[in-house]
Structures are given as structure tokens and as C-alpha cells.
C-alpha positions in Angstrom: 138.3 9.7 167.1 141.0 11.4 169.1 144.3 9.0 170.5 145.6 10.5 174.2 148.6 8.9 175.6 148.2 8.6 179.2 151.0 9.2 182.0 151.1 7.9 184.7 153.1 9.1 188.0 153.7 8.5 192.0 152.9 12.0 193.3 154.4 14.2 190.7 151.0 14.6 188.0 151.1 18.3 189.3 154.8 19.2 188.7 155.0 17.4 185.5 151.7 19.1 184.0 152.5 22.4 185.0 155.9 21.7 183.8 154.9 20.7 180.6 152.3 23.5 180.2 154.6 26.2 180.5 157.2 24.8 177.4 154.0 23.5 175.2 151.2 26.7 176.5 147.6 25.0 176.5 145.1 24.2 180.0 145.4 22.3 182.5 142.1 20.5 184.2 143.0 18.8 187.1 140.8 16.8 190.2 142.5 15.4 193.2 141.7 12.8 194.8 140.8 14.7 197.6 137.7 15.6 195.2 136.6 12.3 194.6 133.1 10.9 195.5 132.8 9.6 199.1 134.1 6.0 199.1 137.0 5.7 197.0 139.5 3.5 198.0 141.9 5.5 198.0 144.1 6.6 200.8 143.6 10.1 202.2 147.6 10.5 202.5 147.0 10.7 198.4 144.3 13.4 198.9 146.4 16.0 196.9 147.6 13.5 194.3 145.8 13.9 191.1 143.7 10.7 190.2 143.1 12.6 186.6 144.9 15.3 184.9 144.3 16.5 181.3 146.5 19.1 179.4 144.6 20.7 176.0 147.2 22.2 173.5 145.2 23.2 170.3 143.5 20.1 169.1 145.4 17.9 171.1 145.5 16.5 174.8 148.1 14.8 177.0 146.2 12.9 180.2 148.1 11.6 183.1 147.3 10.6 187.0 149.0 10.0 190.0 148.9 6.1 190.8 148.9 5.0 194.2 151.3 1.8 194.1 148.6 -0.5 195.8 147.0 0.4 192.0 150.2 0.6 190.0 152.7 -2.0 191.9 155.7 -0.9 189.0 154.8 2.8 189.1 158.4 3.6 190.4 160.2 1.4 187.0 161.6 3.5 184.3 158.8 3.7 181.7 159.3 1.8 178.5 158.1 1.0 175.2 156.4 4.2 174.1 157.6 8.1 173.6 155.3 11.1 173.7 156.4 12.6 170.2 156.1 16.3 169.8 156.0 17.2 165.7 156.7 21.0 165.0 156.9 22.7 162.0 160.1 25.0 162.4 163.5 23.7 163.7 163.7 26.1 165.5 160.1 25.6 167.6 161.7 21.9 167.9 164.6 22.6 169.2 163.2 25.1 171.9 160.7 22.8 172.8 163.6 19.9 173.1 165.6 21.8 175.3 162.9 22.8 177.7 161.5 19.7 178.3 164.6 17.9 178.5 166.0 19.9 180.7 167.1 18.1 184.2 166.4 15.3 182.3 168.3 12.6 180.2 169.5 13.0 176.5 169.4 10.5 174.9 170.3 12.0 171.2 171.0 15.5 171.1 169.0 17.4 168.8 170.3 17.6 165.7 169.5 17.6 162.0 169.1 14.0 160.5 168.7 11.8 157.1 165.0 11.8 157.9 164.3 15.6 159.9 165.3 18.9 159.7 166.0 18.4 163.5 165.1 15.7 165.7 166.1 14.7 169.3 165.2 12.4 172.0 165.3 12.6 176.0 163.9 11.5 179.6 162.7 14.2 181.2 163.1 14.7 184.8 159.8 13.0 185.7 160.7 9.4 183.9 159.2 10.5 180.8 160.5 9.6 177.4 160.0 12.1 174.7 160.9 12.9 171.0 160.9 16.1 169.4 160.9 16.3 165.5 161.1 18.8 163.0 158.0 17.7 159.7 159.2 17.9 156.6 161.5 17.0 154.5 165.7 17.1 155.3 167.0 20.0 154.2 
């Protein structure tokens, strides 16, 4: 069994993948709409939208799409109740990865060293998305 969180955007799948591929490394596979079988109800203004995007880094995936509001009515709300969580095992790799990402974006808490990680930091990156970034292993 694998667990994939799943984004989801309003026309920015392609920046945000990309984006993330070049701070994390890994593949992109990516199908527009455009692609799609004859009959989807989709719009052809959302033709270069991506209805699926899947990023593979190592043994692990992040998917996202480009909803179409007609599909995803609160796509344009901040996105709550969930964090994608990035664990590496150097403070160091952490903190790189923490100020990539969150760059253009919203700290939340800076990344620091903490009672429970050698560093740890939290942000909103500058597509909406809510990320932490911690350091395994015990505090030093």
C-alpha cells in the first residue's frame, strides 16, 4: 500500500510541479486535459490545465490536478487541515529544502532547531500549499 496526498489547483498544476521538482529532483508525468478522451466535460478554455499530474521522488509520489471551479466550487479558499511533510535526514538537506520551497511563500515558523527536531519549519508556499519540513532523529 502506498498513501499520495493529492493537490489540487486552479491552473497552476504545471508551475507548482515543476516548481517542486526542481527543490525535491524526481519525474514529472503530466496529461492535460487537452489529452483527454473525446467527451469530457470539460471546457476547452482548460485544455492546457492538467486534469492529473504525478511527481515520483525515490519511493514516493506527490499527485495533483488542475480543478475547473464548475468541479471544485472552493478551489480558490486557502487550503486547510493537512500539510505535505517533507522528513530528511540532515539539517542541513531540511533546511535547503525549507527555504526553496518556501520561498515567495509564507512562513509560518522559521526553521529552526526544536525540543522534538534537529530542525523543523513550517510555510505556505506561493501556490497556497502548506508544507513542513523536518529534520528525523533525535534533538541534538
Amino acid at each position: 500500500m502506498k498513501l499520495v496526498t493529492s493537490l489540487s489547483f486552479s491552473g497552476q498544476c504545471r508551475a507548482a510541479f515543476e516548481f517542486y521538482s526542481s527543490v525535491l529532483g524526481g519525474e514529472i508525468r503530466a496529461f492535460p486535459y487537452g489529452e483527454a478522451p473525446p467527451g469530457m466535460p470539460v471546457d476547452a478554455k482548460y485544455d492546457d490545465w492538467l486534469m492529473h499530474a504525478w511527481l515520483q521522488v525515490g519511493d514516493q509520489a506527490l499527485m495533483g490536478a488542475d480543478m475547473p471551479p464548475e468541479f471544485a466550487p472552493n478551489i480558490d479558499k486557502p487550503k486547510n487541515g493537512f500539510d505535505v511533510t517533507v522528513h530528511c535526514s540532515e539539517p542541513a538537506e531540511s533546511q535547503r529544502v525549507f527555504d526553496a520551497l518556501s520561498e515567495g511563500g509564507t512562513v509560518m515558523m522559521p526553521f529552526a532547531a526544536t525540543f522534538w527536531s534537529r530542525g523543523y519549519g513550517s510555510f505556505v508556499d506561493k501556490f497556497g500549499v502548506p508544507w513542513m519540513i523536518n529534520t528525523d532523529g533525535d534533538p541534538e
